[in-house]
ROFIZA-820921 format. One record per residue (C-alpha): residue number from 1; residue in one letter; x negated, z, y. Coordinates in pm, 1 decimal, padded with zeros to 6 digits. Each point is the difference from the previous one (the first is absolute). Example, Ala and Ser with C-alpha at 12.3 -4.5 7.8 and 13.67 -1.06 7.14 Angstrom:
BEGIN
pt k 1 | r A | x -01230.0 | z 00780.0 | y -00450.0
pt k 2 | r S | x -00137.0 | z -00066.0 | y 00344.0
***
This chain:
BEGIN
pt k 1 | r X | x -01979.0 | z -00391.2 | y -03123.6
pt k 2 | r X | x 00148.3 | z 00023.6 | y 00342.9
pt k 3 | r X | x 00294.2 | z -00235.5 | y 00080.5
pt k 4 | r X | x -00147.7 | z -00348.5 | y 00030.4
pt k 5 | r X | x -00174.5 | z -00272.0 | y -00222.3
pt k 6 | r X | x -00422.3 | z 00029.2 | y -00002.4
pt k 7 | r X | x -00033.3 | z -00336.0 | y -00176.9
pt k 8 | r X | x 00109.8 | z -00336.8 | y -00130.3
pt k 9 | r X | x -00026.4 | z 00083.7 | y -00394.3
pt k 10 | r X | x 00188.6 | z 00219.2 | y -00235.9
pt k 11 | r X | x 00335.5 | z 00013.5 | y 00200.0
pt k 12 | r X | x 00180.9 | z 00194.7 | y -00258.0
pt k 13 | r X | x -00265.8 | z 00265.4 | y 00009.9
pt k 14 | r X | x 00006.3 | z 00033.0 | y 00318.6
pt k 15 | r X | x 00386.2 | z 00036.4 | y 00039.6
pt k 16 | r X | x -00056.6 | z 00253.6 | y -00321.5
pt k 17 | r X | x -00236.9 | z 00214.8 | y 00232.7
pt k 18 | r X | x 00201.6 | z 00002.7 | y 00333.2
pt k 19 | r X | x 00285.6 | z 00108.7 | y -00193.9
pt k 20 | r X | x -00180.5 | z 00269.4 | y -00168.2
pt k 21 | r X | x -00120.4 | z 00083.1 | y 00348.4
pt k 22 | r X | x 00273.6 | z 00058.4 | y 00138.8
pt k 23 | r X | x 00182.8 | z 00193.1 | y -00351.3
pt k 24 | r X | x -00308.8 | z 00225.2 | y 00055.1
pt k 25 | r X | x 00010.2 | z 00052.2 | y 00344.5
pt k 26 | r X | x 00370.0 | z 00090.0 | y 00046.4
pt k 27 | r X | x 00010.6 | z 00217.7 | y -00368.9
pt k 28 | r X | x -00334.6 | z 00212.6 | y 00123.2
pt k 29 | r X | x 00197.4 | z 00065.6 | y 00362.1
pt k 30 | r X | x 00283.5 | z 00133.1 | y -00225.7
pt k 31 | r X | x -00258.1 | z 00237.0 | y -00205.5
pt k 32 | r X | x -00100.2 | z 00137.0 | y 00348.5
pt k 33 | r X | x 00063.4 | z 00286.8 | y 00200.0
pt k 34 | r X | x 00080.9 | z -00208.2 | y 00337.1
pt k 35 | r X | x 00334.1 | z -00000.7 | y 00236.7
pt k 36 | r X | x 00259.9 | z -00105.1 | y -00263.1
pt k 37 | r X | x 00168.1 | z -00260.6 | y 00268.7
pt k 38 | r X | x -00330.5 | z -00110.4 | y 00137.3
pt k 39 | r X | x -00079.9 | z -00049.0 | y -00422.1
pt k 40 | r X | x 00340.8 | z -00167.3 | y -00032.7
pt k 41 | r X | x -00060.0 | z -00243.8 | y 00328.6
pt k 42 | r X | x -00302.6 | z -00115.1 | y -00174.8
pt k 43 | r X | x 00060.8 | z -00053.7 | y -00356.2
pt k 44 | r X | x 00299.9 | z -00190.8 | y 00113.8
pt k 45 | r X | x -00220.0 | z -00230.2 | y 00200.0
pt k 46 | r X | x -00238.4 | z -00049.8 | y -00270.7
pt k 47 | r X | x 00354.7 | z -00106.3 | y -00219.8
pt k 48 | r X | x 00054.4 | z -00262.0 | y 00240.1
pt k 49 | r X | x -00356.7 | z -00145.8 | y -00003.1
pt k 50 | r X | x 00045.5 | z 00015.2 | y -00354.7
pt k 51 | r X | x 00330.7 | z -00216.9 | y -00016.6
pt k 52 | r X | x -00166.2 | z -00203.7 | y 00259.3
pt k 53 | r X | x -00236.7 | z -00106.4 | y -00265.3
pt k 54 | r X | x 00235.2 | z -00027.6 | y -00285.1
pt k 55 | r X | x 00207.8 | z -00248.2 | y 00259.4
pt k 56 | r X | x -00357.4 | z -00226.7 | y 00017.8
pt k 57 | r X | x -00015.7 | z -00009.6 | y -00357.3
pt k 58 | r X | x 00406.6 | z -00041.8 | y -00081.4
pt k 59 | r X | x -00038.0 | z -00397.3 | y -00156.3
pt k 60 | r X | x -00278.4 | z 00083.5 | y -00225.7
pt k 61 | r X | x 00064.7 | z 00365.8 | y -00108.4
pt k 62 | r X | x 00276.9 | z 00045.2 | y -00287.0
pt k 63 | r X | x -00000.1 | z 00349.3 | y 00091.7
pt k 64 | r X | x 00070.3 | z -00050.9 | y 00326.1
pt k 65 | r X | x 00378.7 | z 00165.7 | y -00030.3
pt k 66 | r X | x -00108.0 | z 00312.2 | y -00175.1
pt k 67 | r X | x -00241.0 | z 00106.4 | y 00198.0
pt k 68 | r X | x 00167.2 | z -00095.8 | y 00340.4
pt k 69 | r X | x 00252.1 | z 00225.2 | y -00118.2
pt k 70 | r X | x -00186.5 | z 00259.5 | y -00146.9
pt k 71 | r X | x -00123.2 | z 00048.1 | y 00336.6
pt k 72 | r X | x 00233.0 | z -00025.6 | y 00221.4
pt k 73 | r X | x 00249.4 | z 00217.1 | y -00213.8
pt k 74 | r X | x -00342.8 | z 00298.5 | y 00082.0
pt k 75 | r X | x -00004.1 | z -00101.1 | y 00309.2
pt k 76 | r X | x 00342.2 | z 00082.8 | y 00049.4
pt k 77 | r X | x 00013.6 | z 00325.0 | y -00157.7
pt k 78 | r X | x -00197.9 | z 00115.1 | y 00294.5
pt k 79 | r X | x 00174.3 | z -00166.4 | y 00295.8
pt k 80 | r X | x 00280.8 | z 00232.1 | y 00071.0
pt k 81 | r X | x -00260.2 | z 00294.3 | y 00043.5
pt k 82 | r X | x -00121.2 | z -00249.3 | y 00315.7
pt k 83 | r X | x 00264.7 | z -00166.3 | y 00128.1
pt k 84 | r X | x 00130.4 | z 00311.6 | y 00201.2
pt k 85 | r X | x -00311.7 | z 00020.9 | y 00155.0
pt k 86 | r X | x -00010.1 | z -00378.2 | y 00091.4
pt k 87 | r X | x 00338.8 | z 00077.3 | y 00190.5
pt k 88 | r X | x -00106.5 | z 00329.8 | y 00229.7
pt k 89 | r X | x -00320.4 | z -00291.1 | y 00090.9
pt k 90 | r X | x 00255.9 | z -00289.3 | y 00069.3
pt k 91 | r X | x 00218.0 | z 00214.1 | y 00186.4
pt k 92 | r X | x -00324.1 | z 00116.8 | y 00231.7
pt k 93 | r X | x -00081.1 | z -00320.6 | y -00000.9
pt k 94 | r X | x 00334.8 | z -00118.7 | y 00149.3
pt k 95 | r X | x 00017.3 | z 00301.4 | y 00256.8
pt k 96 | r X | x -00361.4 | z -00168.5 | y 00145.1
pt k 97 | r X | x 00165.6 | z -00307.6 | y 00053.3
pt k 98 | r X | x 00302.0 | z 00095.0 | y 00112.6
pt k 99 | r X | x -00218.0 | z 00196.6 | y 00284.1
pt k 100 | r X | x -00268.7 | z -00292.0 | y 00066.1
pt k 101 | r X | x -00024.2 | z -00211.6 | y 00309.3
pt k 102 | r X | x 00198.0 | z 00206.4 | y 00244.4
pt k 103 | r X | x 00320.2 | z -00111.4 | y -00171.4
pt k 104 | r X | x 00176.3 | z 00342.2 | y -00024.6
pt k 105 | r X | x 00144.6 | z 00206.8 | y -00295.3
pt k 106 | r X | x 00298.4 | z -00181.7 | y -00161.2
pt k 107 | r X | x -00055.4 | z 00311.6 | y -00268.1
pt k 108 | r X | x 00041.7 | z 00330.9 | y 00186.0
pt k 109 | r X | x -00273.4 | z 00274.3 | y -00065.6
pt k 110 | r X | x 00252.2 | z 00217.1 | y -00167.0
pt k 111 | r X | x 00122.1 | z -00250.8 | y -00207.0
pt k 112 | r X | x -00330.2 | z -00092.9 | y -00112.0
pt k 113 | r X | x -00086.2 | z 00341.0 | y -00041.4
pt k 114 | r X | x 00240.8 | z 00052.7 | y -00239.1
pt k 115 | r X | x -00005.5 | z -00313.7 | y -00182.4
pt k 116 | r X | x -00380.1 | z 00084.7 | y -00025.7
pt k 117 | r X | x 00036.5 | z 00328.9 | y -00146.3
pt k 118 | r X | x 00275.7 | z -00137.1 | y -00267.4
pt k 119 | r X | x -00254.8 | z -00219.0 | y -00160.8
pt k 120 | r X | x -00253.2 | z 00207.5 | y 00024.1
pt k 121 | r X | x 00242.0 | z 00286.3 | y -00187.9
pt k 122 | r X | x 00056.7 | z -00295.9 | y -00247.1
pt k 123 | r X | x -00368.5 | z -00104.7 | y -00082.2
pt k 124 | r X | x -00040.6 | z 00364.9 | y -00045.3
pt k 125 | r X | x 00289.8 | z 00043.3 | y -00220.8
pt k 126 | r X | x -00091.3 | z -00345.4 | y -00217.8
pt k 127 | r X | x -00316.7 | z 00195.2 | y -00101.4
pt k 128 | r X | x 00194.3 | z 00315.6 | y -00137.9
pt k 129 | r X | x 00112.4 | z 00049.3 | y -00306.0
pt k 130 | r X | x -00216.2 | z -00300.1 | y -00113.2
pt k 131 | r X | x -00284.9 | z 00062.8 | y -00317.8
pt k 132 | r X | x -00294.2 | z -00204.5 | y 00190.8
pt k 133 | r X | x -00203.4 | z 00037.9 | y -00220.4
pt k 134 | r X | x 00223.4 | z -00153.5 | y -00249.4
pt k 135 | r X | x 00016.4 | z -00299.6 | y 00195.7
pt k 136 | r X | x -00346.1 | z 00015.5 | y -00019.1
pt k 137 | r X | x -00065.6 | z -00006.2 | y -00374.0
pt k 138 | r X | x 00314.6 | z -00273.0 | y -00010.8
pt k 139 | r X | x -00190.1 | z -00205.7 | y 00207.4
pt k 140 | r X | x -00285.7 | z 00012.6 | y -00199.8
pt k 141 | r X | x 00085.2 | z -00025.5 | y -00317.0
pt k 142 | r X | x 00178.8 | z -00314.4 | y 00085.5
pt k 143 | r X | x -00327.5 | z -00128.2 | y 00193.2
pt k 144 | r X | x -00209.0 | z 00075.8 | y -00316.1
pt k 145 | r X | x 00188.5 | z -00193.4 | y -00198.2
pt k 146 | r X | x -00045.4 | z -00341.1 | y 00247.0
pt k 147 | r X | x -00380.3 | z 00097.6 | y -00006.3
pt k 148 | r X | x -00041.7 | z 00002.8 | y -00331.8
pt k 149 | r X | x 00181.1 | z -00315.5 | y -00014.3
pt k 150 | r X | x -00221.0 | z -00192.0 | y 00279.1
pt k 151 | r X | x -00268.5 | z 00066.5 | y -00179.3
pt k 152 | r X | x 00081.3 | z -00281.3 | y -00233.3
pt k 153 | r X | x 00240.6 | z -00226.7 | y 00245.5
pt k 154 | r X | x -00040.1 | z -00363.3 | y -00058.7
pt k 155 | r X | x -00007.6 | z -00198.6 | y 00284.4
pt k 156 | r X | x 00036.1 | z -00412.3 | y -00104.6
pt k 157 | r X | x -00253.6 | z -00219.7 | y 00182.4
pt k 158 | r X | x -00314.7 | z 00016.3 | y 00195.0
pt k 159 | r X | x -00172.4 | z 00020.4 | y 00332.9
pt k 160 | r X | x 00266.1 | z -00068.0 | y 00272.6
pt k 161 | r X | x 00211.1 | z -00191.1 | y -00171.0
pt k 162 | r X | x 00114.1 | z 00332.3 | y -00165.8
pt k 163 | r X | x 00126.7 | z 00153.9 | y 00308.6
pt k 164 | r X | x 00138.8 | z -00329.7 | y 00207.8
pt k 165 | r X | x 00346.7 | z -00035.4 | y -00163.9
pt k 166 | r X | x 00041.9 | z 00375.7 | y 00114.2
pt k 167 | r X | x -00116.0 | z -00015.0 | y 00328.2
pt k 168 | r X | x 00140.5 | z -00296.0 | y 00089.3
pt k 169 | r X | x 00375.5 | z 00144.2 | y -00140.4
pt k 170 | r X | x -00007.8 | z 00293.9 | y 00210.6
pt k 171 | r X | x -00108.7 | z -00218.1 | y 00309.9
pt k 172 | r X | x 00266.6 | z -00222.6 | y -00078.9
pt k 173 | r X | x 00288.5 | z 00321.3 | y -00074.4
pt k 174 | r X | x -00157.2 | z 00145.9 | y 00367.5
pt k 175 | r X | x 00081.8 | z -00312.0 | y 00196.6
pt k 176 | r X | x 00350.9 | z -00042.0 | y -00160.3
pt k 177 | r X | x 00100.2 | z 00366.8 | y 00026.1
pt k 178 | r X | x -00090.8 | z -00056.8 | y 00374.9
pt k 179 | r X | x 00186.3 | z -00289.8 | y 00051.0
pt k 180 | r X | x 00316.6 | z 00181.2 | y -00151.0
pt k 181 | r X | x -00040.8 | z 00286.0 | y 00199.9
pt k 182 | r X | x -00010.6 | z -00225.4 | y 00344.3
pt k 183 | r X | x 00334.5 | z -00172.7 | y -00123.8
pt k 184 | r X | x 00107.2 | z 00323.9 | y -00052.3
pt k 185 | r X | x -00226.1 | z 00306.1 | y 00103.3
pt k 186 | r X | x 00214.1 | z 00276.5 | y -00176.1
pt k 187 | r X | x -00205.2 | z 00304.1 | y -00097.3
pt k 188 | r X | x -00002.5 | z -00070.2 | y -00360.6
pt k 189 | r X | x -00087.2 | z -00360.9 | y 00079.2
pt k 190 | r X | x -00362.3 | z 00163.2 | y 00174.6
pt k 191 | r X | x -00052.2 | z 00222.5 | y -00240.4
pt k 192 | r X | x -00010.8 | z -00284.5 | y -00234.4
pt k 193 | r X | x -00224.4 | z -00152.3 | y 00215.9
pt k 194 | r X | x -00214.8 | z 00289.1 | y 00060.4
pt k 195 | r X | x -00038.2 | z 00038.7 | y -00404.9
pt k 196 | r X | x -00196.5 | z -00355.2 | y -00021.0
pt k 197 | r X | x -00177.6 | z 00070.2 | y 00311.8
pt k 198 | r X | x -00192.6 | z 00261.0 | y -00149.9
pt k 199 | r X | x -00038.7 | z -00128.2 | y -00296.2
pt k 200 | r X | x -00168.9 | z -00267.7 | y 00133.7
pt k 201 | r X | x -00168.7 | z 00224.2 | y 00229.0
pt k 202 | r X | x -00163.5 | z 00129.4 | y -00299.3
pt k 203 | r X | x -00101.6 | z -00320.9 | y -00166.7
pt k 204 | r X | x -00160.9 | z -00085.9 | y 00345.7
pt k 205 | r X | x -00200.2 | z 00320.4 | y -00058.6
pt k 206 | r X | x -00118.9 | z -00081.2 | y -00335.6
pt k 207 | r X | x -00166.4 | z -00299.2 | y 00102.7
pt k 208 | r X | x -00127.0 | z 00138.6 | y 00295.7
pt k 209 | r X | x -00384.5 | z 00024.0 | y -00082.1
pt k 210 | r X | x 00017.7 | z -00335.9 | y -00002.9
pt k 211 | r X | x 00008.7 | z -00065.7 | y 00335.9
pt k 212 | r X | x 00018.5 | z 00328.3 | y 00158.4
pt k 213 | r X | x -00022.2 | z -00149.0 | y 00376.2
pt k 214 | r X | x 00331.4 | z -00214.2 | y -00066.2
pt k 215 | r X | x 00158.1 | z 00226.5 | y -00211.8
pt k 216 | r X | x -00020.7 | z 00277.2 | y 00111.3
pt k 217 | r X | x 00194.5 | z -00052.5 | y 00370.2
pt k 218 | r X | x 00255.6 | z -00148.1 | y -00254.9
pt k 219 | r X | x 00046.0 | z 00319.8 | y -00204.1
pt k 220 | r X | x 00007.6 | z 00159.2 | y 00345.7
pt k 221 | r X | x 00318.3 | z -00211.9 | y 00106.8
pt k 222 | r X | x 00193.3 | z -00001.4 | y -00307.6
pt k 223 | r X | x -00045.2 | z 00374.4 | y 00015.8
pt k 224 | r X | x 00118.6 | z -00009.0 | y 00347.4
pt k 225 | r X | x 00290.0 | z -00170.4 | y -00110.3
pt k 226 | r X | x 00071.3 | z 00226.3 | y -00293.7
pt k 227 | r X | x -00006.1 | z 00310.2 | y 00213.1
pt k 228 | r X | x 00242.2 | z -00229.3 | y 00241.8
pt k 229 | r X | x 00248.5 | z -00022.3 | y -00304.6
pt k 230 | r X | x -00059.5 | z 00307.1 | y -00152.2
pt k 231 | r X | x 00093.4 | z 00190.7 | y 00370.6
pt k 232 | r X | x 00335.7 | z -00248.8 | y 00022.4
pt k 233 | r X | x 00111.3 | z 00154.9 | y -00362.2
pt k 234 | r X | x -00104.9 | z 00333.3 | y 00046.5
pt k 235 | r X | x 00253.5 | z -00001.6 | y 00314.9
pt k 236 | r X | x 00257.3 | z -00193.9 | y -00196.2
pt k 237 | r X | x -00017.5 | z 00301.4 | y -00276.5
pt k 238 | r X | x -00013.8 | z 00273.0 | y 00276.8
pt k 239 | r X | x 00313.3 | z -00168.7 | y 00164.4
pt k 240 | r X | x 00194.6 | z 00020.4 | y -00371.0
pt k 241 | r X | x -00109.4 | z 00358.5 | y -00036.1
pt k 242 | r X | x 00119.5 | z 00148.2 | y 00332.4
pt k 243 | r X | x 00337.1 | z -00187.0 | y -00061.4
pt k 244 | r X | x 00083.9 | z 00169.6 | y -00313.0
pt k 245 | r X | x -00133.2 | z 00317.1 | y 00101.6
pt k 246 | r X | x 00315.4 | z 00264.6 | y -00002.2
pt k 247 | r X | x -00295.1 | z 00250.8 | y 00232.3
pt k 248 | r X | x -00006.6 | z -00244.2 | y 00257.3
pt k 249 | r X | x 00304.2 | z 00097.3 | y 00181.7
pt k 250 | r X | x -00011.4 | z -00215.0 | y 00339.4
pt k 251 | r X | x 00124.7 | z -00370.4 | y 00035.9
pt k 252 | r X | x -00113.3 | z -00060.8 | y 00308.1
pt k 253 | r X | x -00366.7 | z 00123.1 | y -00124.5
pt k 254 | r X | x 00050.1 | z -00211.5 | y -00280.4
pt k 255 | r X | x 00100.8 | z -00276.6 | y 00176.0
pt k 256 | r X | x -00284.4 | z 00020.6 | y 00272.8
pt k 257 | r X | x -00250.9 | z 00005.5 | y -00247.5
pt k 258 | r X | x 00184.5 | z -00298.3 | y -00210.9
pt k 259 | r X | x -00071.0 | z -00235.8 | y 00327.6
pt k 260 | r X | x -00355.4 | z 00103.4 | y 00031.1
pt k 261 | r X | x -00088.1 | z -00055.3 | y -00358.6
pt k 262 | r X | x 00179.3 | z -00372.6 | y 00032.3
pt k 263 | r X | x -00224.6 | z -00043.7 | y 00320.8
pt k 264 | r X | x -00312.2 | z 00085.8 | y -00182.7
pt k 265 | r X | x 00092.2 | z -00176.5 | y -00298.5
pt k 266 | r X | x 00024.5 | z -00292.7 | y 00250.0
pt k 267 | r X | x -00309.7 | z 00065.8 | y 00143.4
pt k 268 | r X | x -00151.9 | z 00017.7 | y -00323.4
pt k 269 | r X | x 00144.3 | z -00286.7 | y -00174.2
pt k 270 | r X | x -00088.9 | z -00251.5 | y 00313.6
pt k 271 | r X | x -00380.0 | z 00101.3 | y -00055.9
pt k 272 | r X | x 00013.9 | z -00038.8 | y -00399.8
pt k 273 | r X | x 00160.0 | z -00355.4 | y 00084.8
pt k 274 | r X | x -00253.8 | z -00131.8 | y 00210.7
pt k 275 | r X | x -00295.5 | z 00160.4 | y -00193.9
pt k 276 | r X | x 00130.2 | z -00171.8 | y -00330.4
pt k 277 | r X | x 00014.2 | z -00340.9 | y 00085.8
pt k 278 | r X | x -00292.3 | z 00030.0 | y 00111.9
pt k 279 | r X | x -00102.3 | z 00131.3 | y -00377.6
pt k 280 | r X | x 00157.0 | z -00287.7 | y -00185.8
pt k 281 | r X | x -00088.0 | z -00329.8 | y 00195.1
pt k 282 | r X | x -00159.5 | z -00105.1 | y -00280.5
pt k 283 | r X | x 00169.2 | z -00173.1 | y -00352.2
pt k 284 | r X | x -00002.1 | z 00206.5 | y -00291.9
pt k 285 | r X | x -00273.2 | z -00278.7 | y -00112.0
pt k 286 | r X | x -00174.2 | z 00010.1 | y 00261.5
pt k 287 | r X | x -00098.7 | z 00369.1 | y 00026.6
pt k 288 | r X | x -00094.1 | z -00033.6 | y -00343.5
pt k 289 | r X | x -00265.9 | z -00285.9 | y 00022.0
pt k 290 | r X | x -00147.9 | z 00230.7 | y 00285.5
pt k 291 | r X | x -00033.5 | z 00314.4 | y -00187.3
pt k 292 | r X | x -00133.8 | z -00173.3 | y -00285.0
pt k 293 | r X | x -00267.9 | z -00067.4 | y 00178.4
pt k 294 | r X | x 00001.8 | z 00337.6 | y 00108.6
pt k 295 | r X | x -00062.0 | z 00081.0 | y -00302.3
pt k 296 | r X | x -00285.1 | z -00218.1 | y -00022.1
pt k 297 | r X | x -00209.6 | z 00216.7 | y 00191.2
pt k 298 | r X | x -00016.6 | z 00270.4 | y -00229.6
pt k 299 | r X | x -00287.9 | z 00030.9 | y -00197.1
pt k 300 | r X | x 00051.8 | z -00139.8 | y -00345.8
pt k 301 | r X | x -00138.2 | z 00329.9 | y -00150.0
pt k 302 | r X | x -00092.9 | z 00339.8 | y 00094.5
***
């Protein structure tokens, strides 16, 4: 089953099956012979959609803790083999903006040169010496073990009622984390609210089939607003690692590219603002009474 409910009845098989989808999915791109970070990129992403639904579920699963942790805890076994990569992208990123609109180059081409090359030297260098394949088989073995859990989770109560407590929480934990991070918009203060974004983001995309014409330019902006967040911590983590990096031997480089980061952080966090209160007019009660009846359109069987 892909990731969304098909119909009104039998909840807790359903959340069984897209759990198991997912296990499947992300432990047979392991088995493979593909790109190990293209492998890693996606079994990640199927880790989050995974927690996404375990978040839905939270009030009526007992088992919620477990597995939330099981996964995550794979999850980040892999991460380190990424993150270097996610930093030579920011970085290019950053150069494009710091060169867009005619605005001139606050980070000189042989600064960014360099700083270029010393990431790219350290994503290279965060692969050696590692046993990927070990990773690999850690990964799975830990992802067997939730799937042969799901396949007996039990999920208390029925039809929607099942999954409103859940949604509703995470709505709820995504407005608050927002208003705390526009009292005060530090970067750990967006990540937070970033986190409950997406996991919302992926409730929204469970219920989807519903009413796929709504929906689905809903899932589009919360996933806007994800990859607004997710850019505005990526920086905030490139900025930490160029400060306490003993091979990046020029101030005034450091300090150039210091300002541009804080203006695209700016940049960034001015768009997330005004795109999420636009994404949480509504009461946590509210939202709910509307996608229960949603979830009304579903078929009650099939």
């Amino acid at each position: 089953m892909t990731f969304e409910f098909k119909r009104r009845s039998g909840v807790q098989a359903q959340v069984r099956s897209i759990a198991l989808y997912q296990i499947e999915r992300a432990l047979a791109a392991c088995r493979s012979t593909g790109d190990f970070d293209e492998t890693v990129h996606g079994v990640r992403r199927r880790c989050k959609k995974l927690r996404g639904l375990l978040r839905l579920v939270e009030p009526g699963f007992d088992g919620f803790d477990i597995e939330n942790r099981a996964v995550r805890g794979a999850a980040a076994g892999l991460s380190g083999t990424r993150d270097a990569a996610v930093m030579v992208e920011t970085f290019h990123a950053l150069l494009a903006f710091d060169r867009a609109e005619g605005r001139g180059e606050r980070i000189k081409p042989g600064s960014a040169d360099a700083v270029a090359s010393m990431l790219e030297r350290r994503a290279v260098a965060g692969g050696e010496g590692v046993d990927r394949q070990q990773l690999l088989d850690d990964f799975c073995k830990v992802m067997e073990q939730v799937g042969d859990r799901a396949r007996s989770w039990r999920i208390r109560g029925h039809g929607f009622a099942a999954l409103a407590d859940g949604f509703g929480l995470t709505y709820q934990r995504m407005a608050e984390s927002m208003e705390e991070a526009s009292k005060a918009p530090t970067a750990e203060a967006l990540h937070e609210w970033r986190k409950h974004a997406k996991y919302h983001w992926h409730h929204v995309s469970l219920f989807t089939r519903a009413a796929p014409d709504l929906l689905g330019d809903l899932k589009d902006r919360l996933d806007q607003l994800g990859e607004l967040l997710g850019d505005h911590h990526n920086l905030h983590v490139l900025d930490e690692h160029l400060a306490a990096d003993p091979d990046l031997d020029s101030p005034g480089a450091e300090r150039a590219i210091a300002v541009v980061i804080a203006d695209r952080q700016s940049v960034l966090a001015e768009q997330a603002f005004a795109l999420g209160r636009q994404l949480v007019v509504e009461k946590p009660g509210a939202i709910g009474r509307r996608f229960k009846h949603y979830w009304q359109l579903l078929p009650e069987k099939g």
